[in-house]
VMD Tcl script that draws the C-alpha trace (Angstrom):
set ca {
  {-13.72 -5.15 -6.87}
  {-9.99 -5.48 -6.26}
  {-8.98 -2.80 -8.38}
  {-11.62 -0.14 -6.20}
  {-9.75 -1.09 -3.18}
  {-6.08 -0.01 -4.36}
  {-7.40 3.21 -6.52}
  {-7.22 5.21 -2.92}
  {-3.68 3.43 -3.28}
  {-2.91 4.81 -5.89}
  {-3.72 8.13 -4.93}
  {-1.40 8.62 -2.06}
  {1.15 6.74 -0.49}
  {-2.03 7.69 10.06}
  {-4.77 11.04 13.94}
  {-1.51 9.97 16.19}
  {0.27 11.89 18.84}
  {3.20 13.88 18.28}
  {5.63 11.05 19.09}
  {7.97 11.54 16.15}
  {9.51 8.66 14.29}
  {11.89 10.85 11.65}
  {13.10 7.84 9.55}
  {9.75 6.70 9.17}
  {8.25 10.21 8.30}
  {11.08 10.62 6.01}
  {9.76 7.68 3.73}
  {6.42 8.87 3.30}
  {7.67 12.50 2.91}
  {10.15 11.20 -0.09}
  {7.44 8.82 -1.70}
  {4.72 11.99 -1.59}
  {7.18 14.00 -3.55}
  {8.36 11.13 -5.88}
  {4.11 10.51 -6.33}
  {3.10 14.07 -6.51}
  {5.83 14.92 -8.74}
  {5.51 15.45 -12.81}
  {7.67 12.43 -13.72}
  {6.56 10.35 -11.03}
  {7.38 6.81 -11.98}
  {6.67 2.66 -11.02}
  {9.93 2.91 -8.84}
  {8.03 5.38 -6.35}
  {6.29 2.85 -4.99}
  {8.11 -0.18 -5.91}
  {10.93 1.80 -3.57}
  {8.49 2.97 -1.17}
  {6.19 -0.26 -0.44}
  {7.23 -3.38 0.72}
  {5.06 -5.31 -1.68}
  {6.79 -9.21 -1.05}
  {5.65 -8.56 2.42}
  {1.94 -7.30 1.58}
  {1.29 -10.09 -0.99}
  {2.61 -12.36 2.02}
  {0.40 -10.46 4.64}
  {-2.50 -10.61 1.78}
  {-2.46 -14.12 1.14}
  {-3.34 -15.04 5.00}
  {-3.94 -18.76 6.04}
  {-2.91 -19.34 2.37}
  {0.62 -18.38 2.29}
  {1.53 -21.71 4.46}
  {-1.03 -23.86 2.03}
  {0.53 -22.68 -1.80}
  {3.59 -23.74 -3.30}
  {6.94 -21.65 -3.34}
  {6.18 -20.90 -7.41}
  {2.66 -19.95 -6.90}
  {3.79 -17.62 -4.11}
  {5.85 -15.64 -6.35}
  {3.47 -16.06 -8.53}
  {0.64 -14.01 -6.96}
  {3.26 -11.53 -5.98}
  {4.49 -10.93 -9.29}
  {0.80 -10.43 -10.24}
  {0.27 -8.22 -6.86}
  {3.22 -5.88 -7.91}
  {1.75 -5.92 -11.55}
  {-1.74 -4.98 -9.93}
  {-0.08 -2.31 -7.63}
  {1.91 -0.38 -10.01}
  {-0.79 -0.44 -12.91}
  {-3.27 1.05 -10.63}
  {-0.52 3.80 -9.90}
  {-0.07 4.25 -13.55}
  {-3.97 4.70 -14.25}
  {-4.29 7.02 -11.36}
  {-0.96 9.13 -12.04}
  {-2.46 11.96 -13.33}
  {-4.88 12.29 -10.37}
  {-1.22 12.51 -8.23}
  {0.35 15.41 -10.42}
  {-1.34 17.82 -8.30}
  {-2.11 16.51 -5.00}
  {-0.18 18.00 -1.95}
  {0.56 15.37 1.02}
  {1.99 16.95 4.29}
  {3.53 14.56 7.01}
  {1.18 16.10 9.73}
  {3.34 13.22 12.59}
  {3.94 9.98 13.68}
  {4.10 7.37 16.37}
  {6.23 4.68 16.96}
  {4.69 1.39 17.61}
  {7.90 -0.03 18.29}
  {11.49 0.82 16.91}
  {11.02 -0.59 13.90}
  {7.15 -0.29 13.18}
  {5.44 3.15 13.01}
  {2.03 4.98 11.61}
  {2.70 8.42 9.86}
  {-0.15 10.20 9.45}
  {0.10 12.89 6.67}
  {-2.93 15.13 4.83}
  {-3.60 15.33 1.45}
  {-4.91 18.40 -0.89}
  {-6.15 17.37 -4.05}
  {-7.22 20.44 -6.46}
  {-10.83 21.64 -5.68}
  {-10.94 18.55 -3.16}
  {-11.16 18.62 0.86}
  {-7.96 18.01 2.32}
  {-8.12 13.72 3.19}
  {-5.91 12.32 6.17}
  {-3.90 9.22 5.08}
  {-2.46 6.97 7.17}
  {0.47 5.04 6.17}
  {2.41 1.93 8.58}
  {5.91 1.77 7.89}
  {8.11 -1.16 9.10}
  {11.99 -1.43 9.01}
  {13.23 -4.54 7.74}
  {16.90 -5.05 7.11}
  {17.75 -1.14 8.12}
  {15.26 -0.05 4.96}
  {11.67 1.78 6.50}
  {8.97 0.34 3.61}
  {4.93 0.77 3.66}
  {2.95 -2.18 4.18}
  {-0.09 -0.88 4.97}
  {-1.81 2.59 4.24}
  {-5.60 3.37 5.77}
  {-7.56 5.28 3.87}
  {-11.31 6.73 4.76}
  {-11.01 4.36 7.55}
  {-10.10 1.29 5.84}
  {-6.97 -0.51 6.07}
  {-5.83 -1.35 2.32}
  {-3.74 -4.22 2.97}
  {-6.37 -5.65 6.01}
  {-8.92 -5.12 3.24}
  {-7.24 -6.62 -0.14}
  {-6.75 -9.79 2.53}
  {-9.89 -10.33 2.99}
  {-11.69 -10.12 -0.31}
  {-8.02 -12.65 -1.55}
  {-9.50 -14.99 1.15}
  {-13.04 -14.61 0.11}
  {-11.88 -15.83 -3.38}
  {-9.72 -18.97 -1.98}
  {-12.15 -20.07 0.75}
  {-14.62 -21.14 -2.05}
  {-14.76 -24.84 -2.73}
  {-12.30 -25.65 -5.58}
  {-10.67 -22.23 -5.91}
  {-6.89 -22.50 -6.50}
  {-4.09 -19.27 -6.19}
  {-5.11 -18.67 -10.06}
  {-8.42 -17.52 -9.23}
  {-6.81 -14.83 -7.01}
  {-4.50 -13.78 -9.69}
  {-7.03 -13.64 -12.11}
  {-8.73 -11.37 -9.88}
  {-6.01 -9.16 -9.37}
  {-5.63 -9.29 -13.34}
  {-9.22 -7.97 -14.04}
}
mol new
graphics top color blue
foreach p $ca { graphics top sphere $p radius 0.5 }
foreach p [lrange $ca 0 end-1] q [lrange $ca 1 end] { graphics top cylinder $p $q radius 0.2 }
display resetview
């Protein structure tokens, strides 16, 4: 269940106007080539993506309720999760083209970049990706795919494991382990 979500992930590092945000364009431009490219690596995204502030994001209500260890906990097992989809998936990436098509600021340090990407014998697929500058560095924390928000997503089915009676922070790394 968890793993279907990131897969589109995996596959790519948002239809806006042509408000130009550079810095953030930059990113995803640099990550696409670092993903697409034949040595492409687990530093492409562990530079690219912000993933301390998504495992934050994807722990919701929850990330006030947990301990300090369990919350690096579950992000240790998030980054795990994250860059061993990317690894099963690299192969689909080798090939795929990803143009920065533009951007739009949402504020100066939070913008959408909206890029299209070409997979061999595939229609071309618009990806959205929402950068956010944090201590001068522009990282993704959230990327929409076929219409569905990743990060808004993996938050979701992390709180539909926790809200069950019992359920502790190991049942949501256990299902990011699976």
């Amino acid at each position: 269940m968890l793993r279907a979500v990131f897969v589109s992930t995996a596959l790519v590092l948002f239809t806006l106007s042509a408000q130009a945000s550079p810095e953030a364009e930059a990113v995803i431009a640099s990550a696409a080539t670092q993903i697409s490219g034949a040595e492409a690596g687990d530093q492409a995204i562990t530079e690219s993506v912000d993933i301390e502030a998504i495992a934050r994001f994807t722990l919701g209500k929850y990330s006030r309720q947990i301990s300090d260890a369990d919350k690096v906990r579950f992000t240790e097992a998030f980054e795990d999760f994250l860059v061993g989809t990317f690894r099963e998936q690299k192969n689909k990436l080798r090939n795929a083209s990803v143009e920065v098509i533009g951007s739009i600021d949402r504020n100066d340090r939070d913008s959408v970049v909206e890029t299209r990407v070409t997979q061999k014998g595939e229609e071309p697929q618009t990806v959205r990706w929402r950068v956010i500058q944090r201590d001068g560095a522009w990282r993704v924390v959230d990327v929409e795919v076929l219409g569905l928000w990743l990060a808004i997503e993996q938050r979701a089915q992390i709180a539909a494991i926790l809200d069950k009676p019992r359920a502790t922070i190991d049942d949501a790394i256990a299902a990011l382990n699976s």
